[in-house]
C-alpha positions in Angstrom: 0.0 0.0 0.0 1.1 3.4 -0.6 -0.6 6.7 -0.9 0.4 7.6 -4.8 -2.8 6.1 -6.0 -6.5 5.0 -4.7 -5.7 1.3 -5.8 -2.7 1.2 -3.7 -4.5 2.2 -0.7 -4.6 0.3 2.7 -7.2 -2.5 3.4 -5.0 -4.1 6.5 -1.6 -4.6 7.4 1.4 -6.8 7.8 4.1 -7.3 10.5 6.7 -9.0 8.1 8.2 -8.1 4.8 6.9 -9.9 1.8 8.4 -10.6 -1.5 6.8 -9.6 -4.5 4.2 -12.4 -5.3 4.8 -14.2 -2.0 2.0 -15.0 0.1 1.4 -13.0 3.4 -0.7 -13.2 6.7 -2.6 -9.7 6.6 -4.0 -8.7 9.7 -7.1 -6.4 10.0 -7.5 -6.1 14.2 -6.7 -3.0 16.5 -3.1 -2.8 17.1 0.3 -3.3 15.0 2.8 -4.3 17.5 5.3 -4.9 14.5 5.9 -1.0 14.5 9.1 0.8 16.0 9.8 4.6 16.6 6.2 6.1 16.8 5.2 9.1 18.7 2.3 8.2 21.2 -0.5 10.0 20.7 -0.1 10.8 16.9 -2.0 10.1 14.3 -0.7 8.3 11.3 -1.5 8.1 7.7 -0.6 5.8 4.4 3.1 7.2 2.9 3.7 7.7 -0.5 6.9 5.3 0.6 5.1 1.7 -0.5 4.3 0.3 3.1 5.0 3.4 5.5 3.3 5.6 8.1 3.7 9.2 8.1 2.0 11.7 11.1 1.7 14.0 7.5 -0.9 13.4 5.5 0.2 13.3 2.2 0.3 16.8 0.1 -1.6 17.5 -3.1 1.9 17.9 -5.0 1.3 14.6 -6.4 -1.4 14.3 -9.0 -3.5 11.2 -7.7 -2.1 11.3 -4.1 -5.0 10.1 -1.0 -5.2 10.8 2.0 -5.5 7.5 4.2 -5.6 7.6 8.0 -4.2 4.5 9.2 -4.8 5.1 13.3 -2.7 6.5 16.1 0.2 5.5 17.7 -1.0 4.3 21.8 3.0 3.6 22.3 6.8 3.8 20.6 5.4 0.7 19.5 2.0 -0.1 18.8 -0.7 1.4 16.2 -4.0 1.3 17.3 -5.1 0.5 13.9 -8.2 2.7 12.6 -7.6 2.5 8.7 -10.4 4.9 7.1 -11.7 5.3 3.6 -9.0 7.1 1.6 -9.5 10.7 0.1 -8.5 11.4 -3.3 -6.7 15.1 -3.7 
């Protein structure tokens, strides 16, 4: 998922890298412990870096770009996962 296009926008989330084509366990529940270095209490949104956070939502400098929350950060390491419908700007 990144936030460069709606089709590349964020339906759940994984804790483990993943090869291209390679099967994955996607998660869809309330908290990412597979996170490091957040800032608790901040809310976080899809990156236009494929499979990052950012506390920035995304600008409109990019023709196409959404605007995704994902959730908020409840520790340095845990998202309370919240992912809402994307934006389009």
């Amino acid at each position: 998922a990144d936030a460069t296009l709606l089709a590349k926008a964020a339906r759940g989330y994984v804790i483990a890298n993943v090869l291209n084509a390679g099967i994955a366990t996607v998660y869809f529940d309330e908290a990412n412990t597979g996170v490091t270095g957040l800032t608790p209490g901040a809310t976080y949104y899809l990156s236009t870096t494929p499979g990052g956070v950012t506390t920035t939502p995304p600008s409109t400098n990019g023709t196409g770009n959404i605007v995704q929350e994902l959730g908020f950060a409840s520790s340095a390491t845990n998202l309370h996962v919240n992912i809402q419908e994307p934006i389009v700007r």
